[in-house]
C-alpha positions as CSV (number, residue, x, y, z in Angstrom):
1,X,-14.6,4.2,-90.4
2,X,-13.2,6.1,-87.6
3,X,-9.2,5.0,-87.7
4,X,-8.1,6.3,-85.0
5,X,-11.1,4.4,-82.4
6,X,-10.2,1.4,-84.5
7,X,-6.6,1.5,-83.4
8,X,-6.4,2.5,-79.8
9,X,-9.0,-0.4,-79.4
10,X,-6.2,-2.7,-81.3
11,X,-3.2,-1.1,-79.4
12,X,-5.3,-0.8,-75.8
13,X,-3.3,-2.2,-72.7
14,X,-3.6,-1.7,-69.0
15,X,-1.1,-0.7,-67.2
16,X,0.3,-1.8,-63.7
17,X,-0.8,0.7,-60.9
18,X,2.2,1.1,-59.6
19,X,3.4,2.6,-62.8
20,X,0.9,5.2,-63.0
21,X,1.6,8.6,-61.8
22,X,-0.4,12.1,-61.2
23,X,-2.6,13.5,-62.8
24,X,-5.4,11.2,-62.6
25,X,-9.1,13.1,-64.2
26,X,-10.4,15.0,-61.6
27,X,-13.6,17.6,-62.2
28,X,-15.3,17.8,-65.2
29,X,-13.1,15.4,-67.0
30,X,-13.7,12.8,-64.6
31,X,-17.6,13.4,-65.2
32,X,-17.3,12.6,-68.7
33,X,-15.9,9.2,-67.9
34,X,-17.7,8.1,-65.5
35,X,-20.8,9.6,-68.0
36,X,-19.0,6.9,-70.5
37,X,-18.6,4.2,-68.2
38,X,-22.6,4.4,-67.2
39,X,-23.0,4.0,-71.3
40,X,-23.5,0.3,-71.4
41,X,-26.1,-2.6,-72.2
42,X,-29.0,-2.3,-69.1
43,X,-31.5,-4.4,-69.3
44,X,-34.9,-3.1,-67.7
45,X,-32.6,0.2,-67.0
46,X,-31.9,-1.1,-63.7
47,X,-28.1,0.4,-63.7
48,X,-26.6,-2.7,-61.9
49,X,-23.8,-0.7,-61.0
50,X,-22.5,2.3,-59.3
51,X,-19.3,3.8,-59.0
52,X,-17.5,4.6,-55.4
53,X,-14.3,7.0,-55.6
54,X,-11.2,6.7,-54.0
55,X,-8.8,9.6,-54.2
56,X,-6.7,11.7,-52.3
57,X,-6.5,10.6,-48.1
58,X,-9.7,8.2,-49.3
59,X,-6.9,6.1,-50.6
60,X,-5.6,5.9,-47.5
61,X,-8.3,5.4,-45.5
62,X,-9.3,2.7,-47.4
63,X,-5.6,1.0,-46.7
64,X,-6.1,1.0,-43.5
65,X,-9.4,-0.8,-43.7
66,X,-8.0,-3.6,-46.1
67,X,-4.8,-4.0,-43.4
68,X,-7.6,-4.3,-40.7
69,X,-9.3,-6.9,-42.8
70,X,-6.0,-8.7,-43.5
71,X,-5.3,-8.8,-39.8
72,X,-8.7,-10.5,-38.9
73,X,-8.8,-12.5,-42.0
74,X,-5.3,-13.8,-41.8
75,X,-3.2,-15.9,-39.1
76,X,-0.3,-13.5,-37.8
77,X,0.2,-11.6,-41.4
78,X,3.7,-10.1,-41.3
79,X,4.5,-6.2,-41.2
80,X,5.4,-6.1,-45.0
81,X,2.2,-7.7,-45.4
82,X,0.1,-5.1,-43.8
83,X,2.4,-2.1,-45.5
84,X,1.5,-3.7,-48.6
85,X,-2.0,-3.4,-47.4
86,X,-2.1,-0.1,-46.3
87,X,-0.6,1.0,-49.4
88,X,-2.8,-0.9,-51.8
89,X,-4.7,2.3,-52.8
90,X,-1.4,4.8,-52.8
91,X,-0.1,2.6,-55.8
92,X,-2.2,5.1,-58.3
93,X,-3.6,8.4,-57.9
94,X,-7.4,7.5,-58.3
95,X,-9.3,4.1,-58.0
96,X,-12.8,4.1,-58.8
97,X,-14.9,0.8,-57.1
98,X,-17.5,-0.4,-59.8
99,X,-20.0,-1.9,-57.6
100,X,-22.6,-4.3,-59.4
101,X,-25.7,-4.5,-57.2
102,X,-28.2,-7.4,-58.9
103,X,-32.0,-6.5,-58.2
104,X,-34.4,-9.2,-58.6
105,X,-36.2,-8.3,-61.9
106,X,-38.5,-10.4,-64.2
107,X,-37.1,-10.6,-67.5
108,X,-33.5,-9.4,-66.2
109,X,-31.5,-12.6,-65.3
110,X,-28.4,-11.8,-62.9
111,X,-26.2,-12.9,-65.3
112,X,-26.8,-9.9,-67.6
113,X,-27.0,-8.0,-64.9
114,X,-23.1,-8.3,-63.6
115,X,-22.2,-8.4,-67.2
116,X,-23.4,-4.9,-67.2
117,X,-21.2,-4.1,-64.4
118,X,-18.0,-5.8,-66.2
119,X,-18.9,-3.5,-69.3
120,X,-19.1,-0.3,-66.9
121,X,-15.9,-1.1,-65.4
122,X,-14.3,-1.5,-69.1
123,X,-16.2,1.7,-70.4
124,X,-14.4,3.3,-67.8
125,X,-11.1,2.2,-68.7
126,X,-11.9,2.6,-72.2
127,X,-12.6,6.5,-71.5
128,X,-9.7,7.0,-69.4
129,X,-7.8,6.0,-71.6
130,X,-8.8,7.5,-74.9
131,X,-8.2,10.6,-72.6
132,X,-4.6,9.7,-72.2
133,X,-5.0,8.2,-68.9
134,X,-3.5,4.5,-68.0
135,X,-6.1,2.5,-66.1
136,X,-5.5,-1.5,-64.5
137,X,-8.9,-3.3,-63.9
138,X,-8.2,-5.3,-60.6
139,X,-9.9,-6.8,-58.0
140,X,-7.2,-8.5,-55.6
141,X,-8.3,-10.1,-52.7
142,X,-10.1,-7.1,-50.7
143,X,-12.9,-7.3,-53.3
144,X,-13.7,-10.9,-52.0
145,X,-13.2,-9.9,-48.1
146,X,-16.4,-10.1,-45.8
147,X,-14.5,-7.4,-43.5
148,X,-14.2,-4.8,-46.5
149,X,-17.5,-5.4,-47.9
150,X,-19.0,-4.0,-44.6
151,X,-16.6,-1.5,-44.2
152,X,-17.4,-0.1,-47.6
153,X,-20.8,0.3,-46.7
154,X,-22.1,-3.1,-49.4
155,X,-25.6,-3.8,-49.4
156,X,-26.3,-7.8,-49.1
157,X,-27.1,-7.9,-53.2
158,X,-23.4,-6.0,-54.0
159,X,-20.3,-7.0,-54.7
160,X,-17.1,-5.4,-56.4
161,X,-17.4,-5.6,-59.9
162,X,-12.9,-4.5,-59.8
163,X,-11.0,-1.6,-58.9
164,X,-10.2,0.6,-61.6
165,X,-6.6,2.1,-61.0
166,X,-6.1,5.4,-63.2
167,X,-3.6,7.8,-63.4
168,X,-1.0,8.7,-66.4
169,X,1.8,5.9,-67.4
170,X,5.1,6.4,-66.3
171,X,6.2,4.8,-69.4
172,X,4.5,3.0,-72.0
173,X,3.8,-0.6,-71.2
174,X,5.2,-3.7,-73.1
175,X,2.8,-5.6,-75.4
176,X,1.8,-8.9,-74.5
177,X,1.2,-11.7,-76.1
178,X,-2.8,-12.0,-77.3
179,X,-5.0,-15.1,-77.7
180,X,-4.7,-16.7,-81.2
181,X,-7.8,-16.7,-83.3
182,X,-7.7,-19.9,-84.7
183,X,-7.8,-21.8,-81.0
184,X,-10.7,-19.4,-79.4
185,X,-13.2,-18.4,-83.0
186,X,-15.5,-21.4,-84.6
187,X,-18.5,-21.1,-86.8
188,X,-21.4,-22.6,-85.9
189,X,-23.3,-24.4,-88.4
190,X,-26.0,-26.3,-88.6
């Protein structure tokens, strides 16, 4: 048994984005995660999924298309609101977009399909952060927004799977309380 997978699976937590810091994986190192993340359940090898970076100005960039969005989405959104908007992306030092794309497929329901997508995004976070990295799996309201969907370049069979905010802790993040066994396990039987 490998101890040491066993307990930063036990001990795993995400960690707010504005409490992660540079460095963030870059290179080679952010190869081998994303290599990890693609490491999931595919039915029909269809890779539902694909992975859209966001780092350096991108992050920017990309806050000035989500205040845009907030300003045609939103009745007279305040100037806080659109800072916040603007700096949505500047909160960590690299967000990756997992996209899940559903292709119409015989024998490959769309359900499993986006479930493939979910466990890309956590293969990601699981790999960032067995590299020391701090990662928060969000998706906020820009993932939902009609404006930012275009303005990402989505096809019409994509949507954001979350944005995976990675970077290194500032601190180590308080434990929370976890689901108790006994109210969410049965056993079936006939």
């Amino acid at each position: 048994m490998n101890d040491a997978l066993i307990e930063a699976l036990a001990t795993r937590r995400s960690v707010k984005p504005d409490r992660l810091e540079s460095p963030a994986p870059s290179g080679d190192e952010l190869t081998r995660i994303l290599t990890i993340a693609a490491r999931v359940p595919d039915h029909k090898k269809l890779v539902p999924w694909r992975f859209m970076i966001f780092e350096g100005d991108a992050r920017k960039a990309a806050g000035e298309i989500f205040a845009a969005a907030c300003q045609a989405e939103e009745n007279e959104p305040s100037h806080i609101r659109l800072d916040t908007e603007r700096n949505r992306f500047l909160r960590a030092p690299l967000v990756v977009a997992v996209v899940s794309r559903v292709a119409k497929r015989p024998g490959a329901p769309e359900w499993e399909q986006i479930l493939s997508a979910g466990a890309a995004a956590f293969n990601l976070c699981l790999a960032a952060n067995a590299m020391g990295y701090g990662t928060a799996w969000l998706t906020e309201w820009v993932a939902y927004s009609p404006f930012v969907r275009e303005k990402l370049g989505l096809a019409e069979n994509e949507r954001i799977a979350g944005f995976v905010h990675i970077g290194t802790p500032k601190e180590k993040p308080e434990e929370r309380d976890r689901p108790n066994l006994d109210a969410i396990v049965t056993r079936w039987t006939p």
